[in-house]
Backbone bond lengths (Angstrom), bond angles and torsions (degrees), N, CA, C in turn:
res aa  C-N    CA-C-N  psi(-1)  N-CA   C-N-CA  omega(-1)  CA-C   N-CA-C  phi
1 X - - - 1.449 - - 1.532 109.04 -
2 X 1.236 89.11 118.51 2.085 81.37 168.68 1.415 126.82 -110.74
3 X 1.445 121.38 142.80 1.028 131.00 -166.58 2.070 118.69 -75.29
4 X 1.638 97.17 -10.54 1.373 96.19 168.97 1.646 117.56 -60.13
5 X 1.248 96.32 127.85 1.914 107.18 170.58 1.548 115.19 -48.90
6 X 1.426 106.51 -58.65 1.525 112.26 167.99 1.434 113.69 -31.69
7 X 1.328 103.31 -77.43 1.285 118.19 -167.87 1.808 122.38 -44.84
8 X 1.586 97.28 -31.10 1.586 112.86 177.29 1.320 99.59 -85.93
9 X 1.407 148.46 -22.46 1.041 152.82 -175.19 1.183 108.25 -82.91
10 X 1.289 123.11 -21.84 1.705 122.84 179.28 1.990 107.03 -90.62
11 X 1.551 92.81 -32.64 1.648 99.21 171.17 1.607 115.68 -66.00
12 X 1.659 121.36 -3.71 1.062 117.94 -167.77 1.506 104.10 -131.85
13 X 1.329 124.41 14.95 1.498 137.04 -168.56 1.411 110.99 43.11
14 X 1.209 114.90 45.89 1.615 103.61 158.47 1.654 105.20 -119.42
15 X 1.287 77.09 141.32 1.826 104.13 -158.18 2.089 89.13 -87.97
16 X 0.939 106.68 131.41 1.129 135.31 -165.98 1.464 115.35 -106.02
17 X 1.620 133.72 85.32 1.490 99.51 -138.84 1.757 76.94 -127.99
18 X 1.573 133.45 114.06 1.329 150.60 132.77 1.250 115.97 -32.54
19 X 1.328 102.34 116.82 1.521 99.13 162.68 1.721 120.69 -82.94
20 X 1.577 95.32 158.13 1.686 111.60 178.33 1.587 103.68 -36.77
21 X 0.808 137.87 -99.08 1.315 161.52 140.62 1.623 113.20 18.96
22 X 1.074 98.09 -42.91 2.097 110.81 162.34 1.426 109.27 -95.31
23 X 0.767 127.24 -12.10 1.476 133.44 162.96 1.373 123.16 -55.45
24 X 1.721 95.58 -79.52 1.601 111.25 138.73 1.119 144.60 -6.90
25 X 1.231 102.67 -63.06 1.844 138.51 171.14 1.496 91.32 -37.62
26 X 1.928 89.13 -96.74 1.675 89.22 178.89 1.472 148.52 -62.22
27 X 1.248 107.40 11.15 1.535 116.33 144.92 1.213 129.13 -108.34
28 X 1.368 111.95 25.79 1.365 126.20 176.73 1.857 120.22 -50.23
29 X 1.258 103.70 -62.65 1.464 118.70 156.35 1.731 124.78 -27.72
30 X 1.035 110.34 -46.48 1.208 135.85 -150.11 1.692 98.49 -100.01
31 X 1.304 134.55 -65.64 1.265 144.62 111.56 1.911 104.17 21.22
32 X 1.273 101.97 -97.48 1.154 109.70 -168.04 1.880 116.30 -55.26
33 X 1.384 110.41 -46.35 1.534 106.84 160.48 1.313 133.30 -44.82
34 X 1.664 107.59 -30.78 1.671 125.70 -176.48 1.749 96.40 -78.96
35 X 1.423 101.74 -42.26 2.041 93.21 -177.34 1.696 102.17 -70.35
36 X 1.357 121.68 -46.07 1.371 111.68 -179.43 1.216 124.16 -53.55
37 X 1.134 112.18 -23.18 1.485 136.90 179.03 1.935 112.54 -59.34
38 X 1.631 89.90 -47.84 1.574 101.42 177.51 1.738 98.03 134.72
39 X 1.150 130.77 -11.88 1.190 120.79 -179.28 1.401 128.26 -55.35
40 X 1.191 129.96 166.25 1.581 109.61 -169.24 1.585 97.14 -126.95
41 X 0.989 120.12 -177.25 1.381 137.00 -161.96 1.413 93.11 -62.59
42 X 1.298 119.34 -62.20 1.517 133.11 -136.07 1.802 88.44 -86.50
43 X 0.942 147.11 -16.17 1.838 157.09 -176.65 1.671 75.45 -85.30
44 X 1.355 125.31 -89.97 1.257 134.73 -160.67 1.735 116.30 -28.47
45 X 1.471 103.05 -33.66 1.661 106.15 -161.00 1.633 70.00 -95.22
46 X 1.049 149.59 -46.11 1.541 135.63 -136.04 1.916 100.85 -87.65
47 X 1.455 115.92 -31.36 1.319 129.51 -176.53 1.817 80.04 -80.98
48 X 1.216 132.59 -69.68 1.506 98.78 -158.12 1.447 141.13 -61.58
49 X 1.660 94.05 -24.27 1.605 109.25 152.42 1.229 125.20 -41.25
50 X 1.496 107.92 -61.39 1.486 101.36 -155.69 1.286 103.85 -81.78
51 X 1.928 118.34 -37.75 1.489 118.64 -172.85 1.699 111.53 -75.15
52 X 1.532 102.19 -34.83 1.566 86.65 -176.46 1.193 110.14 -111.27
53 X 1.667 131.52 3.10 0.997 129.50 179.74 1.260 137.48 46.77
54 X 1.956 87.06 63.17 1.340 108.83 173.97 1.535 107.48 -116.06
55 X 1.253 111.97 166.61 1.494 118.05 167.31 1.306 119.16 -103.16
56 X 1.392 126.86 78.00 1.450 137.07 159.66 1.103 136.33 -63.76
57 X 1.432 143.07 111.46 1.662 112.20 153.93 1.359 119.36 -87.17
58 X 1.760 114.15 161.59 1.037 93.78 172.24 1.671 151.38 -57.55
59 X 1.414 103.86 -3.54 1.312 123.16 174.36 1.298 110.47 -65.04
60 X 1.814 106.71 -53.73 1.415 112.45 -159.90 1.565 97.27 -73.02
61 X 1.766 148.48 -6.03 0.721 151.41 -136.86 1.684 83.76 -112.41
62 X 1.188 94.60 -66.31 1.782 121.43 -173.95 1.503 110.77 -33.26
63 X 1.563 103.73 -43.28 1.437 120.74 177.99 1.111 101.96 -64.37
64 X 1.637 115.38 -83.78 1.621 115.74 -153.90 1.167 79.03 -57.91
65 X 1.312 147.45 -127.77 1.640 139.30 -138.11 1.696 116.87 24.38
66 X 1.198 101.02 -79.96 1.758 128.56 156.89 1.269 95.80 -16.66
67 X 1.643 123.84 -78.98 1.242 119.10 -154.37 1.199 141.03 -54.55
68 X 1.690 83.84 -34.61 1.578 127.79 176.23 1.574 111.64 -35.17
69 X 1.629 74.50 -97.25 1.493 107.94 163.75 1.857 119.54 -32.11
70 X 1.277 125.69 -63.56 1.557 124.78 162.26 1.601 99.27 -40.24
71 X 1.360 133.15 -74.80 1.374 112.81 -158.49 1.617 119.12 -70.64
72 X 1.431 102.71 -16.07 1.609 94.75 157.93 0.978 127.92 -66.25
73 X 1.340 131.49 -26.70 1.371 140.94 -177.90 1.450 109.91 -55.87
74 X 1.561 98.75 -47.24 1.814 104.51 -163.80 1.784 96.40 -70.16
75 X 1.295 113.29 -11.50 1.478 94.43 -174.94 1.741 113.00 -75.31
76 X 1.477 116.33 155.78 1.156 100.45 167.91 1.609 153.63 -42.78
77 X 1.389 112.34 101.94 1.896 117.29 -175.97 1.569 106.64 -46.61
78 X 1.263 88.52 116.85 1.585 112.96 -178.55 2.031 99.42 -66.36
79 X 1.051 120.23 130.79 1.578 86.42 176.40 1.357 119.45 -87.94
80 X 1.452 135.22 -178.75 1.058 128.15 -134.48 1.934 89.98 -105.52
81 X 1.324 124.34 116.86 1.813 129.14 161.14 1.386 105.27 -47.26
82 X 1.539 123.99 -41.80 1.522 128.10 -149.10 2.270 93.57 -64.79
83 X 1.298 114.73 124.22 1.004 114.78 158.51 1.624 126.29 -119.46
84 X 0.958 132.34 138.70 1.846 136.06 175.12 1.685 114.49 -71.78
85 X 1.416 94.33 97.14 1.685 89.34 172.65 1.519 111.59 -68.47
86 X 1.455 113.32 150.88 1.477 95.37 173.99 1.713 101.16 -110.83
87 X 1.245 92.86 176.42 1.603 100.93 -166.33 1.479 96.32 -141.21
88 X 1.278 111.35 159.77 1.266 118.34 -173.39 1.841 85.56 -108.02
89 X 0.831 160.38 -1.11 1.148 143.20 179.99 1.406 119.09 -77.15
90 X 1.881 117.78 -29.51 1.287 118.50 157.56 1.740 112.28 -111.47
91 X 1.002 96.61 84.23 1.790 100.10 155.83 1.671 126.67 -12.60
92 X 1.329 92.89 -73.02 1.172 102.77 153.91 1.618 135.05 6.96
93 X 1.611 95.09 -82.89 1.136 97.59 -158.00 1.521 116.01 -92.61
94 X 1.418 110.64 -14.03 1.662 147.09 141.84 1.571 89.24 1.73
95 X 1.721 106.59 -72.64 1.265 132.39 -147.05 1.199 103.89 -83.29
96 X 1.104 129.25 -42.86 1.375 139.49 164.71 1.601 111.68 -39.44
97 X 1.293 87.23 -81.58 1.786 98.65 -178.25 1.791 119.90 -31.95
98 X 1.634 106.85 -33.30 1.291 131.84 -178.53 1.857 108.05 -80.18
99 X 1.090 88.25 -18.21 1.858 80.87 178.68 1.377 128.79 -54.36
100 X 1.146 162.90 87.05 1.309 160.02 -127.86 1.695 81.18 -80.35
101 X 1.416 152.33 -65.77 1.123 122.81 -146.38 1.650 104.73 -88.86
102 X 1.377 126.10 -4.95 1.518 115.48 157.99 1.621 115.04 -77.43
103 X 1.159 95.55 -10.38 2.092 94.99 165.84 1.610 110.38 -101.53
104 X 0.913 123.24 -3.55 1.906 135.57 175.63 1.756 88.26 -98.27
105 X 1.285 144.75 -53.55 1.252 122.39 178.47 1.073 123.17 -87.62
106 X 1.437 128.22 -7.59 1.979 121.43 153.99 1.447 106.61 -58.87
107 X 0.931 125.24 -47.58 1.280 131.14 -171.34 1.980 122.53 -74.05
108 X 1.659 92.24 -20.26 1.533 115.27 176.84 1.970 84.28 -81.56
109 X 0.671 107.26 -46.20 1.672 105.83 -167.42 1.018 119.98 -62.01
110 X 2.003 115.88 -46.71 1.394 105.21 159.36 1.478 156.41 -47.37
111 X 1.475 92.56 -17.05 1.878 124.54 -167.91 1.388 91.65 -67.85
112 X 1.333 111.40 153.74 1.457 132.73 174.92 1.398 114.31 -115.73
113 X 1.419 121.30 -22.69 1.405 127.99 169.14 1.768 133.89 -117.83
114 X 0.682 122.55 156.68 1.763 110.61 171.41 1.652 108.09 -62.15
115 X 0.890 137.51 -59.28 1.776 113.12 176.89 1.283 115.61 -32.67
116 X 1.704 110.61 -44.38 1.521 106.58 -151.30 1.639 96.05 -81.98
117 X 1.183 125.64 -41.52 1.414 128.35 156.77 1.483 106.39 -17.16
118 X 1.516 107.61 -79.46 1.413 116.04 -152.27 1.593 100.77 -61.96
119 X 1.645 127.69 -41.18 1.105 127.17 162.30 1.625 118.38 -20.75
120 X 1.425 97.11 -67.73 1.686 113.12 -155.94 1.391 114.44 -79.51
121 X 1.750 116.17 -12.23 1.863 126.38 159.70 1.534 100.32 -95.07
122 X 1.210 117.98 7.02 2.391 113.29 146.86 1.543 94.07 106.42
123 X 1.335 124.80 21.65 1.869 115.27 -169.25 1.737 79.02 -102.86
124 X 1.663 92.51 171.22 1.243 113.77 -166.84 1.618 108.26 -96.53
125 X 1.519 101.16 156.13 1.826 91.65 -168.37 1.638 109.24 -80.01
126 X 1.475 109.45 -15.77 1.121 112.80 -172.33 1.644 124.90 -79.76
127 X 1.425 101.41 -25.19 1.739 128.54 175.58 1.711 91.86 -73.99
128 X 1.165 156.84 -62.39 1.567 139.31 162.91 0.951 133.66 -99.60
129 X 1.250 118.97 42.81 1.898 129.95 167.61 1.044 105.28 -97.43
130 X 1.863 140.92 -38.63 1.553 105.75 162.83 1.364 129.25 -100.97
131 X 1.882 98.42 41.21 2.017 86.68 -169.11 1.824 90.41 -99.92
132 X 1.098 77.19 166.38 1.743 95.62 -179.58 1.877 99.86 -62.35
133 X 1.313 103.25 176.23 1.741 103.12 -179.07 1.085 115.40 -66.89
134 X 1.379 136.49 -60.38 1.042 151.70 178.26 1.698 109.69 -36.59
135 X 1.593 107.86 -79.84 1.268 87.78 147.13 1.543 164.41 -34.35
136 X 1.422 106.92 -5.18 1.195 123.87 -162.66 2.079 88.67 -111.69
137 X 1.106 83.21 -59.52 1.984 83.26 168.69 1.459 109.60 -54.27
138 X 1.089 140.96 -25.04 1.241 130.67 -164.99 1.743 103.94 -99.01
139 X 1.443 101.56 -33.78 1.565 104.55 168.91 1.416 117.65 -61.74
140 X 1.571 123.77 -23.92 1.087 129.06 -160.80 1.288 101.27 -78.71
141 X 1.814 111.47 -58.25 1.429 120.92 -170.20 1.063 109.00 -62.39
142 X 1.745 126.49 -23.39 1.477 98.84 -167.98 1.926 101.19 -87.67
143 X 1.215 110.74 -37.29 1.487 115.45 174.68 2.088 115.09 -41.56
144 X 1.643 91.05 -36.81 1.400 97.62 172.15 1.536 124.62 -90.23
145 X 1.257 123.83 -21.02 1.655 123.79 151.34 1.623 124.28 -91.27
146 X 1.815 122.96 20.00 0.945 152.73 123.45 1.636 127.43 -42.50
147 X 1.296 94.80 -59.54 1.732 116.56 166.68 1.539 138.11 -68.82
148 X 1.319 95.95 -40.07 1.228 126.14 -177.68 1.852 91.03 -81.59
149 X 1.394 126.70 -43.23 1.405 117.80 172.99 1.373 117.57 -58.24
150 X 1.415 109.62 -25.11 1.388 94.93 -144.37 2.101 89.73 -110.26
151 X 1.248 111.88 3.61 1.572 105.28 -169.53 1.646 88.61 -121.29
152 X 1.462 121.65 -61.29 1.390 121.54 -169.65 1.532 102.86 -99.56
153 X 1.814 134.02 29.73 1.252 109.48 165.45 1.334 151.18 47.30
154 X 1.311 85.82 7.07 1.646 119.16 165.28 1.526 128.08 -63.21
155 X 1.164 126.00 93.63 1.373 106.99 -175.38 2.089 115.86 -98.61
């Protein structure tokens, strides 16, 4: 006897019907290893047809992907375990690691929004919390090619 629902659901004729899109879902993982891999869109829609026997195009593929991916985002950022031992064997990077504006842009990178951006390159929350978005991107870049002038001389 098995305890899968599916499986008891087929012993009892109820048709069980998944949507495209949850399908997707749960091969999401799987999906994404095959593109890192090098696979291209058009392999991807052609393997889910034939193996799972769905009807995709590559558009509709292209999309949910998108969707995926966006609502994972909004879930909570795990923070990152990965740490940099340093070593005295490259100097170098000693110095690097120590740069205040290569630790102001890891932290610019993590942000998910323009406040938290503008936060994490040293601006105040109160100077872009009521500008519109646009404005708020434009405050960012200039505060961040501000920074970028004034540590890496970059103009």
């Amino acid at each position: 006897m098995s305890d899968s629902f599916a499986e008891w659901a087929k012993t009892q004729n109820i048709n069980l019907v998944v949507s495209k899109k949850k399908r997707v879902e749960m091969l999401f993982d799987e999906i994404e290893n095959a593109q890192k891999g090098g696979a291209k869109i058009w392999h991807l829609v052609q393997w889910l047809n034939q193996v799972h026997g769905l009807d995709l195009t590559e558009q509709y593929l292209q999309t949910a992907l998108y969707r995926i991916r966006k609502e994972r985002r909004n879930e909570p950022v795990k923070p990152k375990t990965e740490t940099k031992e340093l070593t005295t064997d490259n100097p170098q990077a000693t110095t690097e690691e120590m740069n205040p504006y290569d630790v102001m842009m890891e932290k610019y990178k993590q942000c998910n929004n323009q406040i938290d951006k503008y936060i994490a390159l040293g601006g105040k929350r109160e100077d872009i919390e009521e500008q519109n978005i646009s404005t708020q991107r434009n405050m960012v870049m200039n505060l961040r090619n501000k920074l970028r002038q004034k540590y890496k001389g970059i103009y």
